[in-house]
C-alpha angles and dihedrals in degrees: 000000000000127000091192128064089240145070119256111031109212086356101061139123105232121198113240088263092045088043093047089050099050093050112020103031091232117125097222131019101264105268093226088071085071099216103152131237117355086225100053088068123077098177114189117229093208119029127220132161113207115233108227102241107019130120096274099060090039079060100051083049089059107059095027098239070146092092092071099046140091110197111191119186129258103241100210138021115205142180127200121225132164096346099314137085127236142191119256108243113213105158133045092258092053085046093060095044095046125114089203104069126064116229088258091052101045093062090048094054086043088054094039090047096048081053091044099051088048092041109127110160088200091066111051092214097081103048111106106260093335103311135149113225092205095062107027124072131252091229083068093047087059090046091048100051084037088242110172132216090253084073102023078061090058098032100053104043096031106030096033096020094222111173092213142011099261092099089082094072087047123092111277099226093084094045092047091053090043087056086046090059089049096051089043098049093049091049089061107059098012103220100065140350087245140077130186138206122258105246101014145311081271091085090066089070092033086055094050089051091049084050095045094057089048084070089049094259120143116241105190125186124194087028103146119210104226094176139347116222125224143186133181088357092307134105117242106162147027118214116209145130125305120211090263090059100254133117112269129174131232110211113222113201097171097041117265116281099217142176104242086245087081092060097056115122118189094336094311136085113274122217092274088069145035130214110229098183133306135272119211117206125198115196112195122174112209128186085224150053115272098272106251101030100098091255096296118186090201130019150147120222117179122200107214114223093230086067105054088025086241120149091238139023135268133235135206125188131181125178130161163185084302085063089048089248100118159015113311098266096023128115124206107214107182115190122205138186139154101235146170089231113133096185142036096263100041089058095047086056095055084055103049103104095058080043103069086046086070094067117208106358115199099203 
């Protein structure tokens, strides 16, 4: 059961009508911006791209939503450090083009990332002088191999994707899987470890629906909840409309699985859910590529939080036209942060740095 009239909840893809009335309150994008038709624009509300080879797509593979999906490439992966934007090295070859690495160091990642794409913690062997990655840290798997902070920076926060520094006091053995992945997912499309569906990330939710009604499962939109049921501190029931009109029950043996949208009560968590801390999202639309990028029509640049001194990362994503998201020409750049913000413009403020490497935004 759906409350929205589309597929997805917090997760969908919104035309440029739908996404101008759920933030803005207007009922259509002001024609003056000149952005072209409403339809051609499928905006995710929550961006995610899909590493190649990690468990979601597996997933996906699995129960063939597949079917009912398009995946495209990301063209480039980027980090951000001291005001510029590189490219992510993840094979020998990257490691000797990139500007980001020293001479010194580029024969050190080489050797790291060699280790990294043999590692199996099952054979010995493999393990770095002996050691086993489940009990060392990962801070001593960068002293061993004489990695500096310059590429622990990189690949910490854009190979293994870690928010803080606190992964280094953690075993290895997760960040070095996490770099596999990486490695492996590149290596299979060759831009990029990630891929991306054609039209938005809404059409994951709205496969799973078209495959849940292959197996005979209801999948209902505009469905408001008028009331959930409990007993003994569990849900059992969800009260809503029936297609006469009338308030009808649906019966839960098993509890109710929810988005925590469900569980706001007046603007604040109810008692089903707990707030851990906040995300703010900052959709821009551009009539060209993210300077810097190569003119990638797709692309992911993360800002590490040990360069803007900042508790958590920064991510930038940019898909396009190419992605069928958007105007022939236009460009959808989505920036997202966990932040202390309480208001619009506080949180603005705590972007503003991955905002100025968009260039001239149009909306």
């Amino acid at each position: 059961m759906d409350k929205n009239s589309y597929y997805g909840g917090e997760s969908a893809s919104l035309n440029l009508n739908d996404l101008y009335n759920k933030f803005k309150g207007e009922s259509k994008a002001p024609a003056e911006l000149k952005l072209g038709s409403s339809r051609d624009y499928s905006v995710d509300l929550c961006p995610k791209l899909l590493m190649a080879c990690g468990n979601l797509v597996k997933t996906l593979l699995s129960t063939k939503v597949t079917r009912y999906l398009e995946f495209k490439s990301v063209t480039g992966s980027f980090v951000y450090k001291q005001g510029k934007i590189h490219k992510v090295p993840a094979s020998g070859g990257d490691a000797w083009r990139s500007s980001l690495l020293g001479m010194m160091e580029k024969y050190r990642f080489k050797t790291f990332l060699d280790f990294v794409i043999q590692y199996n913690h099952e054979e010995t062997k493999t393990w770095p002088n002996k050691m086993d990655c489940k009990k060392v840290t990962m801070e001593e798997v960068y002293k061993y191999y004489k990695l500096g902070e310059n590429i622990q920076e990189f690949v910490g926060h854009a190979v293994c994707l870690y928010l803080d520094e606190s992964y280094k006091k953690m075993p290895a053995h997760e960040t070095l899987e996490r770099a596999k992945l990486y490695a492996n997912s590149v290596a299979r499309y060759g831009n990029s470890p990630y891929i991306y569906p054609v039209w938005g990330l809404g059409g994951l939710p709205e496969g799973f629906s078209r495959l849940c009604a292959v197996h005979g499962g209801i999948y209902m939109l505009n469905k408001p909840i008028h009331k959930l049921h409990y007993k003994d501190g569990k849900i059992t029931g969800v009260e809503s409309t029936d297609e006469n009109g009338k308030n009808a029950t649906a019966r839960a043996k098993n509890g109710v699985l929810a988005d925590p949208t469900y569980f706001i009560k007046d603007g604040k968590p109810g008692a089903e859910i707990k707030q851990e801390g906040q995300v703010a999202r900052w959709i821009c639309i551009l009539d060209h590529p993210i300077p810097n990028t190569n003119n990638a029509d797709s692309c992911q640049i993360i800002i590490p939080s040990t360069q803007l001194k900042r508790m958590s990362d920064i991510y930038i994503s940019c898909v396009s036209y190419c992605h069928n998201v958007a105007a022939k020409g236009h460009y959808v750049a989505m920036i997202s942060a966990q932040v202390k913000a309480t208001n619009e413009a506080e949180a603005k403020k705590e972007l503003k740095e991955a905002y100025t490497l968009l260039g001239k935004t149009k909306a």
